[in-house]
C-alpha positions in Angstrom: 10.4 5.5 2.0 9.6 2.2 1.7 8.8 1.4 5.4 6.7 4.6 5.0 4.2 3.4 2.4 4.5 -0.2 4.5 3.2 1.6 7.7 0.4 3.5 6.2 -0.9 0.7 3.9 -0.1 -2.5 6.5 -2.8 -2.0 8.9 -6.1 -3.5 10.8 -7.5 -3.9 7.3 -4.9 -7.3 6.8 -4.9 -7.9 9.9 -8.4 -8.1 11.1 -10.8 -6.9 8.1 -9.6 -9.5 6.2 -11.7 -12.3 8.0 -14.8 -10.3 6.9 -13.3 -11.1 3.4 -13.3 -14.6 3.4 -16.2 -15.3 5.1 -18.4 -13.8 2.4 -16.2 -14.7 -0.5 -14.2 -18.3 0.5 -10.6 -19.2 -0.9 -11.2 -17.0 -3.8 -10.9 -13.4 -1.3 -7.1 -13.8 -2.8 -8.4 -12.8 -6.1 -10.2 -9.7 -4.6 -7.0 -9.1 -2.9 -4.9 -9.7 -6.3 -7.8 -7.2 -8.3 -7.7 -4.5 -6.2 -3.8 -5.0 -5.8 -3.6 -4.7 -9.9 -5.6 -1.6 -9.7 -3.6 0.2 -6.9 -0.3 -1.1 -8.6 -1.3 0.8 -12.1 -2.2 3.9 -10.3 0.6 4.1 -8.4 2.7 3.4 -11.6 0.9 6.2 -13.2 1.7 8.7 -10.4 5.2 7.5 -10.4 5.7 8.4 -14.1 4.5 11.9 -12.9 6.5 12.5 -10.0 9.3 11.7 -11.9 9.0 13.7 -15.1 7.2 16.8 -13.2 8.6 16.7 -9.8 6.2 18.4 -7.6 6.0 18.8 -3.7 2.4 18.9 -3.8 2.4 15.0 -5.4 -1.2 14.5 -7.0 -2.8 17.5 -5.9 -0.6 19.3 -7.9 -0.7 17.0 -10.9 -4.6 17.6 -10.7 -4.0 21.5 -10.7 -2.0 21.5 -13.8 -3.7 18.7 -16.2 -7.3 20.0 -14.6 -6.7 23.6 -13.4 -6.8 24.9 -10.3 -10.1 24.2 -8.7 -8.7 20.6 -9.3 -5.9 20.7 -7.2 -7.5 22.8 -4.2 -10.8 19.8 -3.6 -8.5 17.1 -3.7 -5.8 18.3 -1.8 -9.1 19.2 0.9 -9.7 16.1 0.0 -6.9 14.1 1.0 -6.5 16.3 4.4 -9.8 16.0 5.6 -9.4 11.8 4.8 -6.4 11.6 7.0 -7.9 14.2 9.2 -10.2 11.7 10.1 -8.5 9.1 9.6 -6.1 10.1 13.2 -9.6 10.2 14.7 -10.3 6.5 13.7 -7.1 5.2 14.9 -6.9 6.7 18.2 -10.5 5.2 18.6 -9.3 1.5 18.0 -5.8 2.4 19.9 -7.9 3.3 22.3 -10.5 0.2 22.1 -7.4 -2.6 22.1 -5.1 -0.6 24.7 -8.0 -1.0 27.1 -7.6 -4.9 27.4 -4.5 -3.9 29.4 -4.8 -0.5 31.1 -7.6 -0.3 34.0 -8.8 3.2 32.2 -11.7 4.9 30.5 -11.4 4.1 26.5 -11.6 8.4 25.9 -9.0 9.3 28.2 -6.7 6.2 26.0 -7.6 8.0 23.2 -6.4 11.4 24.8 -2.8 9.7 25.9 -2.3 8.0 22.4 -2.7 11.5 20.3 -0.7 13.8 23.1 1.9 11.0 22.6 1.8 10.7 18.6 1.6 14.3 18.2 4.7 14.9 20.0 6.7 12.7 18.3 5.4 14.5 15.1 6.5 17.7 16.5 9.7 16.8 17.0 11.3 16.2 13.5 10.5 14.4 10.5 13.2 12.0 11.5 12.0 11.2 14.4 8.5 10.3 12.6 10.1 8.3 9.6 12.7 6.2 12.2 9.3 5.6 14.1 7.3 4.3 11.0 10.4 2.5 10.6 10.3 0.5 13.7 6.6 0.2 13.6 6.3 -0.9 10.0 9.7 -3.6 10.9 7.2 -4.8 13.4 4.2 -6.3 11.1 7.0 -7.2 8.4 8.1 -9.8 10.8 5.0 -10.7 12.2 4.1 -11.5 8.1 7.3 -13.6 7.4 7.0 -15.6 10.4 3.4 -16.5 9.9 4.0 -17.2 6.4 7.0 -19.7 7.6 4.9 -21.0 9.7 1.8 -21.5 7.5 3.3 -22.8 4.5 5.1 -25.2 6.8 1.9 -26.4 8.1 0.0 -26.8 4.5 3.2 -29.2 3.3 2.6 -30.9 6.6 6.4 -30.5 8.1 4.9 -28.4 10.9 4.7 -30.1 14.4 1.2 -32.5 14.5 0.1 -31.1 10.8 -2.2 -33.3 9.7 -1.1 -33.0 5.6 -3.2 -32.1 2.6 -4.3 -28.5 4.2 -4.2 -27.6 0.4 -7.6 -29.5 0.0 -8.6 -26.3 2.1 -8.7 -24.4 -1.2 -11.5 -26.4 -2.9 -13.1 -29.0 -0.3 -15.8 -27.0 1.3 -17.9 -25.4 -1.7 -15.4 -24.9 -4.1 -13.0 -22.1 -4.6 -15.3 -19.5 -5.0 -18.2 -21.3 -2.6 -20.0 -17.5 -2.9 -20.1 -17.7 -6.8 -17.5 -14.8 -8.8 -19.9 -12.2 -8.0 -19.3 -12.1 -4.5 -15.8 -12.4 -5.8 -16.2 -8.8 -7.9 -18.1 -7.3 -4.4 -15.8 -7.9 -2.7 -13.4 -5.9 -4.5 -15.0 -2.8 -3.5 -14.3 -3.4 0.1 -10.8 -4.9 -0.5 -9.7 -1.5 -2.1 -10.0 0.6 0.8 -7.6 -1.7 2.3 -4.8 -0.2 0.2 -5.0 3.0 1.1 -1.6 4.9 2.4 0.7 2.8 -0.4 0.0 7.0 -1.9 2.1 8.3 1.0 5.9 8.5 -0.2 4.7 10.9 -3.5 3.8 13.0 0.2 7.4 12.3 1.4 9.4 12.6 -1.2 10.2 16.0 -0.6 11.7 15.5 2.5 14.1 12.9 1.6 17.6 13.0 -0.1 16.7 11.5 -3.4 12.9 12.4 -4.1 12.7 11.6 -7.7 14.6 8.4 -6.8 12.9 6.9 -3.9 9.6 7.8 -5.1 10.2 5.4 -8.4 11.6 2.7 -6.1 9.1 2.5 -3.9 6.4 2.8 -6.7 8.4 -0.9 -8.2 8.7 -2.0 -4.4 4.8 -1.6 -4.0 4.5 -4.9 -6.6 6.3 -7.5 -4.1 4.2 -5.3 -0.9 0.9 -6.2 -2.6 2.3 -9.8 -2.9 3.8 -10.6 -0.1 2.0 -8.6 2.7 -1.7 -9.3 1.0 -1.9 -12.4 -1.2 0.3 -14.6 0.1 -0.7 -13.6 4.0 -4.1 -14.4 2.8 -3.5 -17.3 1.0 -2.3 -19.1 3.8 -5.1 -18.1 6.0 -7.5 -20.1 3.0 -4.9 -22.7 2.5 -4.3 -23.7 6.9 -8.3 -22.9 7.6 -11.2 -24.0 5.9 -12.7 -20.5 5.1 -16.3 -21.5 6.3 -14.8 -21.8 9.7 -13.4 -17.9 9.5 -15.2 -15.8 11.5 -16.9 -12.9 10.1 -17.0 -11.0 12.8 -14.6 -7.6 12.0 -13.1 -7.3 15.6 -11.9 -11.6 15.2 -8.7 -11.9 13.4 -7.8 -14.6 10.9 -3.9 -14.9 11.8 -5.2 -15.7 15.4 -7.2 -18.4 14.1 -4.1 -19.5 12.3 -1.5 -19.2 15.1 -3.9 -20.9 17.8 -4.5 -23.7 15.3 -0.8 -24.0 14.9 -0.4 -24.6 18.5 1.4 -21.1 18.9 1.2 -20.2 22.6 -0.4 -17.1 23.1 -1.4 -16.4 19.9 -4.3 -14.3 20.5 -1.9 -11.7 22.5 1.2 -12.0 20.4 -1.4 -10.5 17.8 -3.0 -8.1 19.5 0.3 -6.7 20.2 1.2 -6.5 16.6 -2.8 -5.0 15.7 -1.9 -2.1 18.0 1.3 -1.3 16.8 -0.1 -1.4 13.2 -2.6 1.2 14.4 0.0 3.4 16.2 1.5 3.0 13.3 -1.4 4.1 10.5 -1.9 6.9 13.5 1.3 8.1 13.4 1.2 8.1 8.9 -2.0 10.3 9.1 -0.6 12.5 11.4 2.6 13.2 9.2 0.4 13.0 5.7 -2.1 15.2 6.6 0.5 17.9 8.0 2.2 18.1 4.9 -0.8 18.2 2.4 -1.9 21.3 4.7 1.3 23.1 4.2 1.4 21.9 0.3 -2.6 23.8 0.4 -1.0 27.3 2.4 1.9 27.0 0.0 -0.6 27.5 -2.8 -2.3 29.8 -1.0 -5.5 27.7 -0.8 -5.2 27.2 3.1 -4.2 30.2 5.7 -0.8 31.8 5.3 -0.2 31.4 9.2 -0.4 27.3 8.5 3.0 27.3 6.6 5.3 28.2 9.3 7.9 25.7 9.9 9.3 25.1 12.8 13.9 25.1 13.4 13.9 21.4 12.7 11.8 21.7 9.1 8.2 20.5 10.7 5.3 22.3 10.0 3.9 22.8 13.6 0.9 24.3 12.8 -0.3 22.2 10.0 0.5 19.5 12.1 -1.9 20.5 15.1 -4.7 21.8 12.3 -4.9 17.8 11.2 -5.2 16.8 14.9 -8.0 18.9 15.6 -10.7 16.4 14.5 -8.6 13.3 16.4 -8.9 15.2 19.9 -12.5 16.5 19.2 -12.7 12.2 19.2 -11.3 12.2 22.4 -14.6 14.0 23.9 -16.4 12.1 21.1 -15.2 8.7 22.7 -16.4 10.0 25.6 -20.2 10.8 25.1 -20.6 7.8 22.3 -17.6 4.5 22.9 -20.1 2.2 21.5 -20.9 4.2 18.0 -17.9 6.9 17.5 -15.5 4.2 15.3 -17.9 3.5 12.8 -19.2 6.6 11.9 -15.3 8.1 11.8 -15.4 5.4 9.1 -18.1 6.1 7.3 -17.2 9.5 7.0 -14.1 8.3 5.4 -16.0 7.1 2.9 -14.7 6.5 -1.0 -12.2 10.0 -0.7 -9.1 7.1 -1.4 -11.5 5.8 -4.0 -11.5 9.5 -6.1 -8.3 9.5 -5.2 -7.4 7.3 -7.5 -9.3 8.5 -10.1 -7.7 12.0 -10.2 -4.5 10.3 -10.2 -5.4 8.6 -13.6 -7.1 11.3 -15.1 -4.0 13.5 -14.4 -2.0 10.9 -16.0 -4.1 10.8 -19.0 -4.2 14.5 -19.6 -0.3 15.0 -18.4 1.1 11.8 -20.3 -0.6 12.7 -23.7 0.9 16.4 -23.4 4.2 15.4 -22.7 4.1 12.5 -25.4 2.8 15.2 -27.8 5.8 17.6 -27.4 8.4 14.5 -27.9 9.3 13.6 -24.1 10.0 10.4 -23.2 9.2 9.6 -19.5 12.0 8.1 -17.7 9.8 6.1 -15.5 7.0 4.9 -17.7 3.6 3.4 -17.2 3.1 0.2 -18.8 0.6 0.3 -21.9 -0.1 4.0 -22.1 -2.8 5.1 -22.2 -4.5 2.0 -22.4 -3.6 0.9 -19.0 -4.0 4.0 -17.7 -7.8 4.2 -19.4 -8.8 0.9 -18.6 -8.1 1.0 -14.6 -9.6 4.5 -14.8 -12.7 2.3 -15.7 -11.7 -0.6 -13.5 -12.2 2.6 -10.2 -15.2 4.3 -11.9 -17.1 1.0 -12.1 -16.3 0.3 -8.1 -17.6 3.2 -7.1 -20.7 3.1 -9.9 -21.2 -0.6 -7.8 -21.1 1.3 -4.3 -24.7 2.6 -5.6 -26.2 -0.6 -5.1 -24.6 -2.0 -2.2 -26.5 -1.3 0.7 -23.4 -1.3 3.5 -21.3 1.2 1.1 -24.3 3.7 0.6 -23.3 5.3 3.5 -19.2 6.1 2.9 -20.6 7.3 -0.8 -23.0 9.9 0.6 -20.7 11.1 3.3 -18.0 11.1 0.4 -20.4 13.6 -1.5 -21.3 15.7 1.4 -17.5 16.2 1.5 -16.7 17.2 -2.1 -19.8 19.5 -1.9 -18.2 21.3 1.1 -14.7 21.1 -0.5 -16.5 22.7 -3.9 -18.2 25.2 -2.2 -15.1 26.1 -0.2 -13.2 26.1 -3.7 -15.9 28.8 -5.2 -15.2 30.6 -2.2 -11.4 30.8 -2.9 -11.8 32.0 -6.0 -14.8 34.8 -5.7 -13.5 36.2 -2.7 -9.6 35.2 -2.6 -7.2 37.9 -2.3 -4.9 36.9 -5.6 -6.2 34.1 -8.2 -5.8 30.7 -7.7 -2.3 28.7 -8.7 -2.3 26.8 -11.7 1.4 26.3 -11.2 3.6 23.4 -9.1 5.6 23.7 -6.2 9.4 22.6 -6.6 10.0 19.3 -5.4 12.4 20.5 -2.2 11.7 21.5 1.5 12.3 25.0 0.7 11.1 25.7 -2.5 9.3 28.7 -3.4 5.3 28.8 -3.5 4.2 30.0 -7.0 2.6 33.8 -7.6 -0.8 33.4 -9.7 -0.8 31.6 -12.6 -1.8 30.0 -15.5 -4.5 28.1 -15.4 -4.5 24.2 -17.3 -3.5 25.3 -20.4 -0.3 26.6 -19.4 3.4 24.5 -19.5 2.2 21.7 -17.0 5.9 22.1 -15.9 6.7 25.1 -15.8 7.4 25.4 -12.1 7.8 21.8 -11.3 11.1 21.7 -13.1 12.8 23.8 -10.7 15.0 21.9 -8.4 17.0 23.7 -5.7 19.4 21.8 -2.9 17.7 19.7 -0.5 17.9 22.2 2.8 19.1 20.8 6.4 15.2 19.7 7.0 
């Protein structure tokens, strides 16, 4: 579980976008990083409180269905699908774009080889996929430790030719924050994005042997993630470079920069090794996350009934090929526009991680108060409730209030709108022409367990279902 919520969070973001980071903000892109970090750590706290005292297979949209009612957990279960929908689309595009520095061959028919390949291994079971993030995600955790060896090394001047006093980096070219703390704040709204996927194992805990258990350890095991993979990675980017020499150029990676100024041979391929796999590896996350949010949506009935068929080995096949439809329409996309396609896959991303977030929250607010109010006591609490809870709720509103007046997020917002609209409209649909009501109710937290009949709607016992736990099958 852990190496799961590594491989969808650990990506090109670190690894590349971060440069971007630090050349508009200077030394003090760590704080961005630590902000952001906070914020993601408090909501996956909050959802971790959930899972555990209403365990659900359909995670948050399920929360949002029973603290908001059903039209809640149909558009952000939509949501969340069409976001990693995309999101296979995006990553065979820069698979495609870095594969092509080694293979003689045109960038769409990469594209075409990496999602026939990924695909497959989906197909096969979900063991094969979580040994595969596995390897992928053991990958970049090396990569990390070794450069941070290697980095902090050079900054106390014990690494081979290390000229001593690197630490001067952090302050001797404009200051810490050279761009002033609003730039600091900006940036945060960027930096968030680069979190997203840390949301996956609330997705896989159904498939695992302990899903209450796992999902509260890797909920903890996100804090020393955030630290380790993000801060400190970043910290001794700032600390071995002056940040005024970082490029800002989003396809020029700062651990290059690093490694070649360490003297590493090879640097610059050693990394784009490791960049690839970290986008096989997000591609091979989206494919599994977006397969299993489709059969959580035909298990409520929001999504077609033929969807939910699972397959001898527990994987649901035809989900699975539903969330690769838009990856291989990139394929011919790739073909027609190379130069354009990866960017506006993007873009039409948008701030869905961003709202996200906040239905987590607001879930927790409206679940945590009614369980507080008839005497439970959650055995995985959040910290502070429900001040914590309200006050990062505010923390995401405010990012994506600030997203108005930033010219470069305008776009993400609006397609982010277009997409709720759809979803909406889609959701009226269900419910005027539907052949039985809309769920209110959870699914049991187990591979097999049953898909509720219609039900209640908010006001009903928000666990009514969700405490239902049957054996875990042979999935």
């Amino acid at each position: 579980m852990t190496m799961i919520a590594i491989g969808g969070s650990v990506g090109s973001g670190l690894f590349v976008g971060s440069g971007v980071v630090i050349h508009a903000v200077g030394p003090a892109a760590v704080v961005s990083y630590a902000i952001a970090g906070a914020m993601v750590l408090l909501t996956l706290r909050a959802l971790g409180e959930m899972v555990v005292a209403r365990p659900s297979a359909g995670a948050f949209a399920d929360y949002a269905r029973m603290a908001l009612g059903p039209w809640a957990g149909f558009c952000i279960g939509w949501l969340y699908w069409w976001l990693y929908a995309v999101l296979i689309a995006a990553e065979a595009v820069a698979g495609a774009a870095l594969l092509a520095a080694w293979v003689d061959a045109p960038p769409w028919v990469l594209s075409l080889v990496l999602m026939v390949a990924m695909t497959g291994a989906n197909l096969v079971s979900v063991r094969v996929f979580g040994e595969t993030e596995s390897v992928f995600s053991l990958v970049k955790v090396a990569t990390i430790a070794v450069f941070l060896v290697m980095g902090v090394l050079f900054a106390a001047g014990w690494w081979p030719g290390a000229p001593g006093g690197a630490v001067a980096n952090l302050w001797a070219h404009g200051g810490f924050a050279p761009q002033g703390w609003a730039a600091v704040l900006a940036a945060v709204v960027v930096v968030l994005f680069s979190f997203g996927g840390v949301e996956i194992p609330a997705i896989a805990a159904g498939e695992s042997d302990d899903p209450v258990g796992n999902v509260a350890r890797a909920t903890t095991n996100v804090v020393w993630r955030i630290a380790l993979f993000y801060i400190a990675s970043l910290l001794v980017v700032v600390t071995v470079l002056p940040w005024d020499t970082v490029s800002g150029d989003p396809d020029d990676s700062p651990f290059v920069a690093v490694m070649a100024g360490l003297g590493v041979p090879g640097a610059g391929t050693i990394m784009q090794i490791v960049v690839f796999i970290a986008v096989l590896s997000v591609l091979n996350a989206a494919m599994y996350t977006s397969s299993r949010m489709l059969h959580v949506l035909t298990r409520q009935g929001d999504a077609p009934a033929a969807l939910a068929k699972l397959t001898r080995r527990g994987v649901p096949a035809r989900a699975l090929l539903a969330g690769t439809v838009v990856g291989f329409a990139s394929v011919a996309a790739n073909y027609m526009w190379p130069a354009s396609i990866f960017w506006f896959l993007v873009n039409s991303i948008g701030a869905i991680l961003l709202v996200l977030f906040i239905t987590i929250l607001v879930s927790h607010l409206v679940l945590g108060v009614r369980m507080r109010r008839a005497g439970e006591a959650p055995a995985f609490r959040m910290w502070g409730f429900p001040y914590l809870s309200a006050a990062t709720l505010l923390a995401l509103v405010a990012v994506l209030v600030a997203m108005v007046f930033m010219d470069a997020q305008r776009p993400p917002l609006a397609a982010t709108a277009a997409s709720a609209a759809v979803v909406g409209l889609a959701c009226w649909a269900r419910g005027r022409f539907g052949a039985r009501p809309p769920s209110g109710r959870a699914l049991d937290l187990t591979p097999g367990g049953s898909a509720p009949g219609p039900g209640p709607g908010p006001g009903a016992d928000p666990g009514a279902a969700a405490q239902r736990r049957a054996p875990r099958t042979g999935r």
